[in-house]
Every structure is written in C-alpha cells, then in structure tokens.
N, C-alpha and C positions, 0 to 999 in steps of 0.2 A: 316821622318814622311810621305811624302809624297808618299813615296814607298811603306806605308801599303796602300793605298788605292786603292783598283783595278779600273782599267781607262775602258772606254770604247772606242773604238778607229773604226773611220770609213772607209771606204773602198775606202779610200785614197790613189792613187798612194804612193808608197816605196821614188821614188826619190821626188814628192812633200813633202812628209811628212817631209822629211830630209832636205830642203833648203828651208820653210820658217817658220818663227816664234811661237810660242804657242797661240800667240793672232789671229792668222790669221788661227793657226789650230781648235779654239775656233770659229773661225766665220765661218769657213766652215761647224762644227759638227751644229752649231745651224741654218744654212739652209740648211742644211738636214734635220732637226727635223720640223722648222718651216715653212721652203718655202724662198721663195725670198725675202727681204723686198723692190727689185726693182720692182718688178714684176706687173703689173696694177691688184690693187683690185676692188671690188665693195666695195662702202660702203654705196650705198643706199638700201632701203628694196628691197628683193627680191620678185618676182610677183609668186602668185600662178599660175599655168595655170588652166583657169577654167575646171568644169568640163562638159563633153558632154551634152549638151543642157539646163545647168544652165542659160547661159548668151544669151539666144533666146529673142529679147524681144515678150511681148504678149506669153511667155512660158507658164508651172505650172506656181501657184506660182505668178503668175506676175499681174495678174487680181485684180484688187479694188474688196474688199470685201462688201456684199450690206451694208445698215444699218440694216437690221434684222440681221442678222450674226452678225453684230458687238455688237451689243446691247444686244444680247442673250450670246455672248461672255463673254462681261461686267458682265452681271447679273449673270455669273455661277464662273466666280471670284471674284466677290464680296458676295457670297452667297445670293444673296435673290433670286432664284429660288423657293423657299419655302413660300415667304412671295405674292409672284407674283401669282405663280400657286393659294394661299390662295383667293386670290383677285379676280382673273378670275374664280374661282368657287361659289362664292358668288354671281357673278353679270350674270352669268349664268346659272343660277337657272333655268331660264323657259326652257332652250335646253336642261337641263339635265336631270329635274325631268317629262318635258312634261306641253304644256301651261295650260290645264286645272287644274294637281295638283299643279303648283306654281302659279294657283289664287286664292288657297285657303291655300297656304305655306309660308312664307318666310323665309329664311335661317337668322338667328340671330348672327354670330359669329361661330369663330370656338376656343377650349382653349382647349390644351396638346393633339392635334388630336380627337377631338370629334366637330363633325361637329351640331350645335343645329341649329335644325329647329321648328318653331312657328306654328302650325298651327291652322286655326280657331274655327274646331270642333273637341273634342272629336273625333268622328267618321272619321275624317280627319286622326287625328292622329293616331289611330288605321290603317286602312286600310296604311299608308305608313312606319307604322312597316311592317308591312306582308310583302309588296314591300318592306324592307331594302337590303336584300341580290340583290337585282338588280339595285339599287341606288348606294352601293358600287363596285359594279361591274365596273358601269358609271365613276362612278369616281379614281377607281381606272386607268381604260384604259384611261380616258382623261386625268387627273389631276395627274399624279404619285408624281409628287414634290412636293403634296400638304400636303402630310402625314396624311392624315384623315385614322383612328382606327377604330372610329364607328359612330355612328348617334344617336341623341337623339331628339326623336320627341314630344316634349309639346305641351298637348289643353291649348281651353284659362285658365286662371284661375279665379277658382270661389272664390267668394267672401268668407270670414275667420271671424267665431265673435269670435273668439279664443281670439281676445289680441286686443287692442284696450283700449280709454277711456268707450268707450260704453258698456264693454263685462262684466258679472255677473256670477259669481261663481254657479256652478252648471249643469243640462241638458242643461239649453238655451234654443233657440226659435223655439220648439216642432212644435207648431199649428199655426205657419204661413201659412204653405204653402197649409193648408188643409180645 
C-alpha cells in the first residue's frame, strides 16, 4: 500500500539518501519546508519602521488641538450643531436684524424651521416682511446649521370678544369706538 502513494522526495545527495534512516530522511524534508528549528527566531513583535517624518516631534499632527477646535469637534459628533447655531441666532438678533429693528423685534422661537419673530407694531411687522428675503439671506450665510425655512413676523395682538364669558351672540360691540 505504501507503493501507491507517490512520495515527494528532496534534493538529497544519492549517497545520503541511502545510508541514513526514513526518520532522518523525514527531518531533513521537514526543514527544508520549515527552516531550522535551531536556528535563532524572533519572537517578539516585530517594529514597524516609521514612516518619513511621522515620528518628528512637534511634527503634523503633533500640535494640541485648541479648545474651540475640540469643542466644535464635539458638537458636530454629537449633533447639536443645529440646536447651537438655533441658540446663537436667537440671541443675535440685534447683529443680524440691525439695532434699531431688533428694538422694536424680538425673535420668539424657532419650530420645524420657521424662525417667529414678535413685533411690536403692525407697521413693524409689515415693513420686515418686505426685508424677509434679506434677513434670510443673513442668516442663511451666518447661521447655515440653523435650518431656518422661513420667517413669520407677528404684530401685537388685538384684543378678541369672540369667546370669552363676557362675549354675546350676535354683531357685538359696533359703537364703541366711535
């Protein structure tokens, strides 16, 4: 049985082959294949060599990052860049809108990108529709993370006899004012 199985046989001197043993001819095949098992290994980690001007100190790369950097870092992997910019657009009203119409403005909130601003007259609120397209403009180049859509500018509100305990079915109160 042994005879069927083809051998591979190494390139072993003729007269070695012939005068010493199969077990000896078994340890010769297997270092050839494997190496020496005398031979001085490593077997601690092998060392990368760095690479050119990786390991400079005070290189790239090597310099402390400030804390605005780190913090803006922070904030854009944790997502509130959106919630922040929101923040810093609210309390920025007067650089944005200009001091005189945010002493008659104030920005109320912002809900699903609609930026609501308060203003105290009528006539207030009117003239900064007109100025919308230049107010988002503002904000759009300052505040990009902020996600404001559009602006909705409220006068004050007048008073309502619509509902109430006090309110009575019918025209209501004609000749007050007159």
């Amino acid at each position: 049985m042994a005879d069927d199985v083809p051998r591979e046989t190494t390139a072993l001197p003729v007269s070695l082959e012939s005068t010493t043993s199969e077990a000896a001819n078994v340890y010769l095949r297997f270092k050839s294949i494997f190496g020496d098992p005398n031979a001085r290994r490593s077997r601690g980690r092998k060392r990368i060599a760095p690479a050119a001007g990786s390991s400079v100190p005070f290189g790239i790369g090597r310099d402390p990052h400030g804390l605005g950097d780190t913090i803006d870092s922070l904030t854009m992997q944790l997502g509130w860049n959106s919630p922040l910019a929101q923040s810093e657009l609210l309390t920025s009203w007067a650089k944005l809108a200009g001091e005189e119409t945010a002493n008659h403005s104030t920005p109320a909130g912002i809900d699903d990108g609609v930026l609501t601003v308060h203003c105290e007259s009528t006539a207030w609120a009117t003239q900064l529709r007109l100025m919308r397209n230049v107010i988002m403009e503002h904000i759009a180049n300052r505040y990009p993370d902020a996600g404001i859509q559009s602006i909705r500018f409220q006068g004050p509100n007048a008073p309502s006899w619509k509902k109430g305990p006090r309110s009575i079915p019918g025209r209501g109160p004609r000749d007050t004012y007159g």
